[in-house]
C-alpha positions in Angstrom: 0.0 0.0 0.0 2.8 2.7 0.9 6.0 2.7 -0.9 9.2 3.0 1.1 11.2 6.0 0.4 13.6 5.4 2.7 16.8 7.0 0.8 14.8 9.9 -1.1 16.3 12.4 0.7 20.1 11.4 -0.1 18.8 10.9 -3.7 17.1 14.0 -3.8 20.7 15.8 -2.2 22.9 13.9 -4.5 20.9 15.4 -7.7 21.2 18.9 -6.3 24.6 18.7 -5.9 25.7 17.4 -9.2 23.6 20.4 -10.5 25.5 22.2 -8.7 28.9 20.9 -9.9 27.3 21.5 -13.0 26.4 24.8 -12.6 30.1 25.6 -11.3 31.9 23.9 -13.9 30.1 26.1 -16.4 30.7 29.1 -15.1 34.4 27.9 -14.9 33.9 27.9 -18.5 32.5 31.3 -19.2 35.1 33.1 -16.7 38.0 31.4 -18.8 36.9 33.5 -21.9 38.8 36.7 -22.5 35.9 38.8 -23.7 33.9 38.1 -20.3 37.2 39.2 -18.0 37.4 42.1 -19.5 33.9 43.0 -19.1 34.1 41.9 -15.5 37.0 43.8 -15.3 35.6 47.2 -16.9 32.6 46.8 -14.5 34.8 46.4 -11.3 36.9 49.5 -12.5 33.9 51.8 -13.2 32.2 50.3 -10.0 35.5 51.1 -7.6 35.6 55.0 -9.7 34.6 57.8 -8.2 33.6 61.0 -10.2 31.9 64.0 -9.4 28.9 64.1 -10.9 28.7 68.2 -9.9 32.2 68.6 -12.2 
């Protein structure tokens, strides 16, 4: 009548955490590309900046 689901959980954590890994290993992959540091870099720079606005 009920099915056991003993183990679920762990299942459940394990898929998470692959997508995860996933998930990390792309973005391992994007920050490798030279056109994406340099954005991230422009953005830092213009982000750490300061200019008056008033002149």
């Amino acid at each position: 009548m009920f099915k056991s689901e003993r183990g679920s959980a762990t299942a459940e954590y394990a898929i998470a955490t692959m997508a995860a890994v996933g998930f990390a290993g792309l973005l391992v992959v994007i920050m490798r590309s030279d056109e994406v540091k340099q954005m991230l870099l422009g953005l830092v720079k213009s982000a750490l900046t300061f200019t008056n606005p008033n002149g």
